[in-house]
DOBA-654265 format. One record per residue: residue number from 1; residue in one letter; chain; x, y, z of N, C-alpha, C in turn. Coordinates in pm, 1 decimal. Each point is the difference from the previous one (the first is absolute). Last residue first. Layout:
resi_resn_chain_nx_ny_nz_cax_cay_caz_cx_cy_cz
NUM_A_A_X_Y_Z_X_Y_Z_X_Y_Z
...
REM end
This chain:
resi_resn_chain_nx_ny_nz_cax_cay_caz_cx_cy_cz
189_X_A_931.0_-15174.4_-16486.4_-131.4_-23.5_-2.2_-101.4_-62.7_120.8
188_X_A_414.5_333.3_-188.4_-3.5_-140.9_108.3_-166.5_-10.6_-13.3
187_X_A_404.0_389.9_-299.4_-131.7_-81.5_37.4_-13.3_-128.7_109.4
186_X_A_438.5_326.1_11.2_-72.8_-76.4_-106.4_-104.2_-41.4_82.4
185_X_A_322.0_278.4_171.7_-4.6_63.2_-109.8_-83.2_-83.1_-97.7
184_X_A_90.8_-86.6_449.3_139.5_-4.1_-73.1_-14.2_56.6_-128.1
183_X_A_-435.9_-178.1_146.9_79.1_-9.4_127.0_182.6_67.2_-116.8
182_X_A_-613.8_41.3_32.6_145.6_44.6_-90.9_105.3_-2.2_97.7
181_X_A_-531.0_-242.1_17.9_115.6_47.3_24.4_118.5_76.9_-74.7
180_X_A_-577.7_-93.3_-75.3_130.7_-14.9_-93.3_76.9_47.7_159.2
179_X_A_-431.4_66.7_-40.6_33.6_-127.2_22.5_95.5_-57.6_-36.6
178_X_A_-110.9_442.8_-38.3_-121.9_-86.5_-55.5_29.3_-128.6_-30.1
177_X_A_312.7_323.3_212.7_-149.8_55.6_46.6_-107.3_-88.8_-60.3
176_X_A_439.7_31.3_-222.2_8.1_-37.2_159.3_-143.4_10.2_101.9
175_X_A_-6.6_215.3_-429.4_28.9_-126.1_-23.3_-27.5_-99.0_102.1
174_X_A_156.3_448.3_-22.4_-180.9_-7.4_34.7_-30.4_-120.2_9.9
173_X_A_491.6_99.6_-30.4_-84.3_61.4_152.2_-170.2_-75.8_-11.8
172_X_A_245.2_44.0_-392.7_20.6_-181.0_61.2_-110.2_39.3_113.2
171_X_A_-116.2_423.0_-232.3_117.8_-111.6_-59.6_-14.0_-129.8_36.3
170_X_A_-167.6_515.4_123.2_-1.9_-154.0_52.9_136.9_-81.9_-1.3
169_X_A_-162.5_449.6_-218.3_119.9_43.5_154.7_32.3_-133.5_54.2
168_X_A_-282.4_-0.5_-381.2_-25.3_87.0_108.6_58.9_52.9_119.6
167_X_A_103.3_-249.1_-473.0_-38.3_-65.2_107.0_-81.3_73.7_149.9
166_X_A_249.8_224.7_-369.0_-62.4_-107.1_-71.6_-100.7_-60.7_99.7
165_X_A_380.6_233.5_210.0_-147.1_91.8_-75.7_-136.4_-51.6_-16.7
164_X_A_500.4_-267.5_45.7_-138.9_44.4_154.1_-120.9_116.1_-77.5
163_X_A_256.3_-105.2_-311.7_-87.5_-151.5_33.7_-92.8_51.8_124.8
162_X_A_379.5_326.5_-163.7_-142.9_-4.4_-47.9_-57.7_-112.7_-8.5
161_X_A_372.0_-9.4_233.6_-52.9_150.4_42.5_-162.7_37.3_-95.2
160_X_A_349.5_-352.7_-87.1_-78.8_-49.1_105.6_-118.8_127.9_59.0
159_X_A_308.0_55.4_-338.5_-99.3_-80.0_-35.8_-92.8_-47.8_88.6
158_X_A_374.3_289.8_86.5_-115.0_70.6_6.3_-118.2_-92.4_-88.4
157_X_A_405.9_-194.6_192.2_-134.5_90.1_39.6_-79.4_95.7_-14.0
156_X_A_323.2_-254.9_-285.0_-102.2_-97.4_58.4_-61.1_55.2_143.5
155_X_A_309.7_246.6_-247.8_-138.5_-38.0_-97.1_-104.8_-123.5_55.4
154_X_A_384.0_143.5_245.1_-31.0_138.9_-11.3_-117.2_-66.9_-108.4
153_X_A_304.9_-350.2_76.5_-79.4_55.7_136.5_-96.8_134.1_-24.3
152_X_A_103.4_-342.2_-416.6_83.0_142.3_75.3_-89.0_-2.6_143.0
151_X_A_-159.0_-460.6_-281.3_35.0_180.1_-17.6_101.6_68.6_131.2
150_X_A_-18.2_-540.3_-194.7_-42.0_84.9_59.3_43.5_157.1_-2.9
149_X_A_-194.6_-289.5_-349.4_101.3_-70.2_44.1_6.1_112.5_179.0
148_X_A_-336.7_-94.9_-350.9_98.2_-113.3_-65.7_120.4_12.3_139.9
147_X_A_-538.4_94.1_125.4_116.5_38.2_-104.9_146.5_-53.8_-21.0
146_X_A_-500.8_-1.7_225.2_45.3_-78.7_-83.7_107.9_43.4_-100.9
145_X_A_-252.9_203.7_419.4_-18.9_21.4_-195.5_128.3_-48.1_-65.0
144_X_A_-31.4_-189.6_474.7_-156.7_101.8_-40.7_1.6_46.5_-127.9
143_X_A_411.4_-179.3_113.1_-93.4_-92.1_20.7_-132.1_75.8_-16.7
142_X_A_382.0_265.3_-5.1_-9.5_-45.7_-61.5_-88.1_-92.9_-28.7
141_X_A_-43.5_212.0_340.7_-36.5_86.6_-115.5_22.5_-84.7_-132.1
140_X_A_159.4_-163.4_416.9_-146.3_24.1_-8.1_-27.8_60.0_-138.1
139_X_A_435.7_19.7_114.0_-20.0_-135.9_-35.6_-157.0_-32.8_11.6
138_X_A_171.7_419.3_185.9_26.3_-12.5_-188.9_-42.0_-142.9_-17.3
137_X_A_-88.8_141.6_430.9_-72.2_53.4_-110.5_28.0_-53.2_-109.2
136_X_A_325.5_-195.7_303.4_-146.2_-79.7_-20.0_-119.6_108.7_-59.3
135_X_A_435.5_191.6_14.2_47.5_-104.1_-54.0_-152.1_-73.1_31.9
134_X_A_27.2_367.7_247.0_-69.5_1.2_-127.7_109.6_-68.6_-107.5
133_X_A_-272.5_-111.5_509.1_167.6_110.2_-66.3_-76.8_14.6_-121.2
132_X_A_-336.1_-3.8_345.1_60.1_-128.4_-87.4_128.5_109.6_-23.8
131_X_A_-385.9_69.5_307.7_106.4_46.4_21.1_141.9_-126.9_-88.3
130_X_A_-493.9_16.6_21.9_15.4_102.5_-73.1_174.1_76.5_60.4
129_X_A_-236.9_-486.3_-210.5_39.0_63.3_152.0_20.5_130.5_-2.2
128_X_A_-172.5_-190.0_-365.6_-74.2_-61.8_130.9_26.6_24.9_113.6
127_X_A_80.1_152.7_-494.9_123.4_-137.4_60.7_-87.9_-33.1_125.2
126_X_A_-162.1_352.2_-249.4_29.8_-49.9_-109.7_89.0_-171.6_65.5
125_X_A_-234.9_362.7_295.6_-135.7_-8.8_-143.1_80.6_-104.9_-87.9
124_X_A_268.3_130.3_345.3_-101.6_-76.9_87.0_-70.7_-18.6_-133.6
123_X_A_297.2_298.7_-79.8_108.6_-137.5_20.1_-118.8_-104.2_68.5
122_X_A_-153.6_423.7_-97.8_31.7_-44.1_-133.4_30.6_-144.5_14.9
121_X_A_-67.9_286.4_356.7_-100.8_-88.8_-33.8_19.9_-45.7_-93.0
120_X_A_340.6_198.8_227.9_-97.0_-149.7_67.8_-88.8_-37.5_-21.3
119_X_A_265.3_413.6_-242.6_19.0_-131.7_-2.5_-30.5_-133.6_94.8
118_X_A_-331.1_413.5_-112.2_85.1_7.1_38.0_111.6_-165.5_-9.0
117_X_A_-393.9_309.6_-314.6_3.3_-99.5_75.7_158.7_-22.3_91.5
116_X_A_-361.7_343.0_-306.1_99.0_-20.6_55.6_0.2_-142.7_54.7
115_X_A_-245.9_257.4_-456.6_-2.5_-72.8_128.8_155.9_-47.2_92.1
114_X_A_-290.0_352.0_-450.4_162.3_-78.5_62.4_-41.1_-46.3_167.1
113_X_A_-169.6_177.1_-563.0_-67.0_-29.5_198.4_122.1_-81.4_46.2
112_X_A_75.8_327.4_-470.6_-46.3_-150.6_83.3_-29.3_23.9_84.3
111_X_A_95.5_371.0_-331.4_-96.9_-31.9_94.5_-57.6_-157.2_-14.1
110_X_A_432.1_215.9_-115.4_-46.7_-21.6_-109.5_-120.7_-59.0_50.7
109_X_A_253.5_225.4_286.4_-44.1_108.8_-71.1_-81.2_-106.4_-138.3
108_X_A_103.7_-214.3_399.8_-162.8_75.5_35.5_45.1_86.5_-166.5
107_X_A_327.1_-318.2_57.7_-96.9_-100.5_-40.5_-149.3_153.3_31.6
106_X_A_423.6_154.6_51.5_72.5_-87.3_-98.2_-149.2_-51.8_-70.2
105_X_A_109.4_112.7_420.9_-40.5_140.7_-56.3_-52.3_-48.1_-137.5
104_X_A_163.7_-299.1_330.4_-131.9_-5.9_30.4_-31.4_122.5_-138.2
103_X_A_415.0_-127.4_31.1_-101.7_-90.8_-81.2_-144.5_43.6_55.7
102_X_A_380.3_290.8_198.9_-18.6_54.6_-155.5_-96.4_-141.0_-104.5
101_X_A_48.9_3.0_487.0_-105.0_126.4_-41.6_-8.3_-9.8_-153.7
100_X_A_282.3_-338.7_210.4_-145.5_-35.4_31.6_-83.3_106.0_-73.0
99_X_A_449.5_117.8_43.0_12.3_-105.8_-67.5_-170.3_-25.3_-1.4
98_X_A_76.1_215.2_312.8_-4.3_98.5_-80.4_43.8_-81.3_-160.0
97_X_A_22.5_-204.5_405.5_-156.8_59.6_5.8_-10.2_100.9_-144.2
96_X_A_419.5_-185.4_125.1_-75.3_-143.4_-46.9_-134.1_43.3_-1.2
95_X_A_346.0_321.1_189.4_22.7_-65.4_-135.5_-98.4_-82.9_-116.9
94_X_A_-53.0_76.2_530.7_-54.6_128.0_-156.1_16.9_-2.4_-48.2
93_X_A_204.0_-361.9_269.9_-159.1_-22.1_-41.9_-63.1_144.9_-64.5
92_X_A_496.1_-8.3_38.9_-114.6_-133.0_-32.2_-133.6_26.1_-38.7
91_X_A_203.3_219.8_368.0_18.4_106.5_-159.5_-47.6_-98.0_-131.0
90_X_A_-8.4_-130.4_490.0_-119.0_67.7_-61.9_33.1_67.2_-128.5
89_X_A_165.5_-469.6_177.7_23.0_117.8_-20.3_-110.8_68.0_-46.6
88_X_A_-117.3_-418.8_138.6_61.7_88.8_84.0_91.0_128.4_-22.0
87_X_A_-481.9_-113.2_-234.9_195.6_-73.5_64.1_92.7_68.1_62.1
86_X_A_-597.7_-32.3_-160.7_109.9_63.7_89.7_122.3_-98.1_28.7
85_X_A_-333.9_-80.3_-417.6_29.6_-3.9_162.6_65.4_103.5_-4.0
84_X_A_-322.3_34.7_-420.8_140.0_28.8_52.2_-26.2_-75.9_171.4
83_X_A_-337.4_-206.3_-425.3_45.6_141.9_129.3_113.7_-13.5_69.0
82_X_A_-203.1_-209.1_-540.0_50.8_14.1_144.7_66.3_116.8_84.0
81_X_A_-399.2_-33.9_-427.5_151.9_18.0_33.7_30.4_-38.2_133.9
80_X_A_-354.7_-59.9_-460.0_58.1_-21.7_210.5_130.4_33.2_-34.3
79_X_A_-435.3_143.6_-403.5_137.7_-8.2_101.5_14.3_-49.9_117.1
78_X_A_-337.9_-68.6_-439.8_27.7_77.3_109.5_132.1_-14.2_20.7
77_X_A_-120.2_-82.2_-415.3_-165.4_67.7_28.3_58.8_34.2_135.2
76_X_A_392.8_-59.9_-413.5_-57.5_-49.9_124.2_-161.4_70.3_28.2
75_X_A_359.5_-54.2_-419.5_-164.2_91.1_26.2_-74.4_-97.2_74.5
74_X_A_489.7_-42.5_-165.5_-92.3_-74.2_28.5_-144.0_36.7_19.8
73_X_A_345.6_316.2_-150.0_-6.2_-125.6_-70.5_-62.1_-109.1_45.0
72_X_A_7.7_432.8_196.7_-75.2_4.7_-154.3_33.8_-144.0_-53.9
71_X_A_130.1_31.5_464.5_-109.5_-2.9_-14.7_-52.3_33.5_-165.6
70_X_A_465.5_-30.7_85.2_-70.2_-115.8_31.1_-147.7_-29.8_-42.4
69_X_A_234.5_409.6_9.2_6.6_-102.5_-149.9_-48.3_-103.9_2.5
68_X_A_11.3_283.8_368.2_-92.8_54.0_-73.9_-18.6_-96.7_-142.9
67_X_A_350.5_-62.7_330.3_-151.3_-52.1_73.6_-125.4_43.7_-120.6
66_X_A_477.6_169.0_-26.3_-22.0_-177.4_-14.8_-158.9_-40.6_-1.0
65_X_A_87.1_436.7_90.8_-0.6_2.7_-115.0_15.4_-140.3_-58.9
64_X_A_-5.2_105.1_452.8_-94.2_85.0_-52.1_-3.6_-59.3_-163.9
63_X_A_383.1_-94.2_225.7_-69.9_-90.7_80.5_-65.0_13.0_-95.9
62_X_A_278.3_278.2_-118.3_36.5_-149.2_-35.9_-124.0_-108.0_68.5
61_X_A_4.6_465.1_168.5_-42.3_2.7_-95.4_6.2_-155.3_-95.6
60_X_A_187.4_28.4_433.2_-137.6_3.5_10.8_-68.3_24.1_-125.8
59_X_A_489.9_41.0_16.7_-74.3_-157.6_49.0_-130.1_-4.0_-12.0
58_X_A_205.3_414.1_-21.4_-0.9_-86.1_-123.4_-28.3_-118.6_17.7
57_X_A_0.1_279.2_364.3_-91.6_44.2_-69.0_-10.3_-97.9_-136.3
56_X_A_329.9_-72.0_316.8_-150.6_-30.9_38.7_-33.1_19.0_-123.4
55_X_A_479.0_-94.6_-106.5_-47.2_139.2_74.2_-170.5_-61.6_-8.5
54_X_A_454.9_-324.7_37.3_-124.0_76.1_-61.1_-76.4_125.5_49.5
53_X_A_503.5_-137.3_146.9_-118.0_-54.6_0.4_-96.4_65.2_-75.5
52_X_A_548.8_24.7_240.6_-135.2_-25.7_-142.5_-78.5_-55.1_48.0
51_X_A_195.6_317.1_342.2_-10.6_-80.2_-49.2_-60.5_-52.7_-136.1
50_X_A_252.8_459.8_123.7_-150.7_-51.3_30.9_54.4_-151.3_-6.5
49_X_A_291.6_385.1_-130.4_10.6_-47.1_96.0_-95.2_-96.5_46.3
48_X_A_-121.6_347.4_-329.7_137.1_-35.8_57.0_68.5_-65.2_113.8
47_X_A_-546.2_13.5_-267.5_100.5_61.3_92.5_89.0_-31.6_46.7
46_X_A_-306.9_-139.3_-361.1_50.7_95.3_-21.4_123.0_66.8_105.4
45_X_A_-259.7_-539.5_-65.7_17.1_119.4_79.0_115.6_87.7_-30.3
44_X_A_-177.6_-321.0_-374.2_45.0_-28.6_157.0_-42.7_124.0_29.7
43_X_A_-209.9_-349.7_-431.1_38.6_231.7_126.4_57.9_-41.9_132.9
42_X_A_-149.3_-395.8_-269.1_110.3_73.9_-26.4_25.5_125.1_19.8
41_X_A_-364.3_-318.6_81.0_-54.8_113.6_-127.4_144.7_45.9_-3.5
40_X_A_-239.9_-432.5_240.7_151.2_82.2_-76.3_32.5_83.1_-80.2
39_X_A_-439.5_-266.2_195.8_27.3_137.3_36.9_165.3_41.5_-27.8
38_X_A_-383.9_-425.7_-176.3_149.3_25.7_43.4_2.6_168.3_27.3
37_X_A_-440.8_-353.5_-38.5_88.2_90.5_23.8_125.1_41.3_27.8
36_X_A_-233.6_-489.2_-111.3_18.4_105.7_117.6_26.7_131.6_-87.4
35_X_A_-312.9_-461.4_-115.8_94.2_52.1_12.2_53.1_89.6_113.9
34_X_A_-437.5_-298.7_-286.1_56.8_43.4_136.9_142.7_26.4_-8.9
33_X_A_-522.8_-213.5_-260.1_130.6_82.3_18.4_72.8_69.7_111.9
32_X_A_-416.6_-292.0_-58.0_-26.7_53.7_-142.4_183.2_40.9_-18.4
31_X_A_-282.5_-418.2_299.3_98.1_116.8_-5.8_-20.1_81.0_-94.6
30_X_A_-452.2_-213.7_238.9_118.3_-50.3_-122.7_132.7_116.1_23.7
29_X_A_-475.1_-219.6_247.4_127.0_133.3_5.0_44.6_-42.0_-154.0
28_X_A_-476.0_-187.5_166.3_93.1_-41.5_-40.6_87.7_177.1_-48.1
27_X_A_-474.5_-66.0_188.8_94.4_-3.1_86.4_114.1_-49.0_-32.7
26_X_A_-258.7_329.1_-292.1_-59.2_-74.6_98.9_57.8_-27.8_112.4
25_X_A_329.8_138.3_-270.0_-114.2_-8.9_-107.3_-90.3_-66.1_124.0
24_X_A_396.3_317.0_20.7_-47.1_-61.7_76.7_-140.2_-21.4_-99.0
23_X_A_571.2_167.2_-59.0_-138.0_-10.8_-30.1_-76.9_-122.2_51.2
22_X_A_504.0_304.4_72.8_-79.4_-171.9_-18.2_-105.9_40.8_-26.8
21_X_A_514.9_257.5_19.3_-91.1_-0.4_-34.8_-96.3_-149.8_-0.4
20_X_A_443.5_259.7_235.3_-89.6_-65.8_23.6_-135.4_30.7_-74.9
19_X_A_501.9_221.1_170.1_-130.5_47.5_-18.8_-58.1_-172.5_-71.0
18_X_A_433.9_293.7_323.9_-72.1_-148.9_-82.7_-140.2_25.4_-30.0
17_X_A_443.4_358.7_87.3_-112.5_-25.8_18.1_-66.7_-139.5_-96.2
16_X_A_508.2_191.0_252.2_-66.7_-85.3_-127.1_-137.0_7.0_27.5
15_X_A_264.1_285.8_242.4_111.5_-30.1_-152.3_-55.0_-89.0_-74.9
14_X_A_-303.2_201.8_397.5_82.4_130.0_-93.6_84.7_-88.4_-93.5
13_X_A_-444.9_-220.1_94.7_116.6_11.4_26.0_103.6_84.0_-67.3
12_X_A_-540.6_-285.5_73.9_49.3_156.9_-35.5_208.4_-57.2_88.0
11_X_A_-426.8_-275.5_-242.9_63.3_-19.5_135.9_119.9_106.2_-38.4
10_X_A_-510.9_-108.5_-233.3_153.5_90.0_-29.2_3.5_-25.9_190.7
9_X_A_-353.2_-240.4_-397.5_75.0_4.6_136.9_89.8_75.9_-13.6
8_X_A_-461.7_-35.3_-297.6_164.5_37.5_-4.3_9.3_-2.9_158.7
7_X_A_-401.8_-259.8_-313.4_48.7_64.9_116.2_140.0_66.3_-8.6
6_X_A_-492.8_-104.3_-291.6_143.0_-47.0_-3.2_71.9_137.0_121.1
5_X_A_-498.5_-298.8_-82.7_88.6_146.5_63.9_106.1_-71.7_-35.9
4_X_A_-468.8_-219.9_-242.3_103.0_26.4_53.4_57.8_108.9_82.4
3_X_A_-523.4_-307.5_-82.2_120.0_190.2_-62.5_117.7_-40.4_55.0
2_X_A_-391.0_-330.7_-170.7_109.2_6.9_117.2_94.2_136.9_-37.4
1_X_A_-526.2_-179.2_-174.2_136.7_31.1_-38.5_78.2_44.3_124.0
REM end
């Protein structure tokens, strides 16, 4: 008998988090589900004069509490999440780490195993190159689980986010290695 894992991808983001459900029967994926997170919780900022904008803390709970529904309704076995770069703004990138803290928090309190992977390997495990845009992720994803049409940038990485998992961090990458080329994002034999 062939056990299954069903995987959750979360590609973390303070205004939209993409999350990514597939299951791995042997060596056939399948999609199960995938969406985003919306963080518009409508609290502006209390202080006179301030700019609008969302206040953190409520974003992160919207994250927390997206992520949690997710997981009771699909009843993932692990977690990937993708790892924050460095951009060039640094306020950015704590924005986007702390975005990162509240899915990573999200998947240890309802105790998943959570694996990291960064975006050169996701974009290498799922398209071949690992410096693909992500107009050729999404159009991979779509082609890899066969879906009707193409997904959201934000759902089509973190779909991709749990293939690379799925796959060992590999993907095409390993592929390429067993006599296979990957030129442009496709097989060569």
């Amino acid at each position: 008998m062939v056990s299954s894992i069903r995987i959750l991808g979360i590609d973390p983001g303070l205004r939209l988090t993409g999350f990514g459900v597939i299951e791995k029967t042997g060596e056939k994926i399948t999609y199960v589900a995938s969406g985003t997170i919306k963080t518009a919780s409508g609290k502006k900022s209390r202080v006179e004069g301030a700019p609008e904008r969302e206040e953190l803390p409520a974003r992160l709970k919207i994250i927390l509490d997206g992520l949690f529904e997710v997981i009771d309704i699909y009843q993932p076995s692990q977690v990937a999440v993708e790892k924050v770069f460095v951009n060039v703004n640094p306020q950015s990138t704590l924005l986007l780490g702390q975005a990162r803290g509240a899915a990573i928090s999200a998947a240890v309190i309802k105790n998943l195993p959570v694996a990291e992977y960064t975006a050169l390997q996701v974009k290498q495990a799922v398209v071949g190159n690992g410096h693909a845009k992500k107009e050729q992720v999404q159009e991979m994803i779509k082609r890899l689980l066969n879906l009707p049409a193409v997904p959201s940038s934000d759902s089509a990485d973190a779909l991709a986010c749990a293939m690379c998992h799925a796959h060992g961090g590999q993907g095409l990458g390993k592929l390429a290695t067993a006599g296979f080329r990957v030129k442009g994002g496709r097989l060569i034999g």
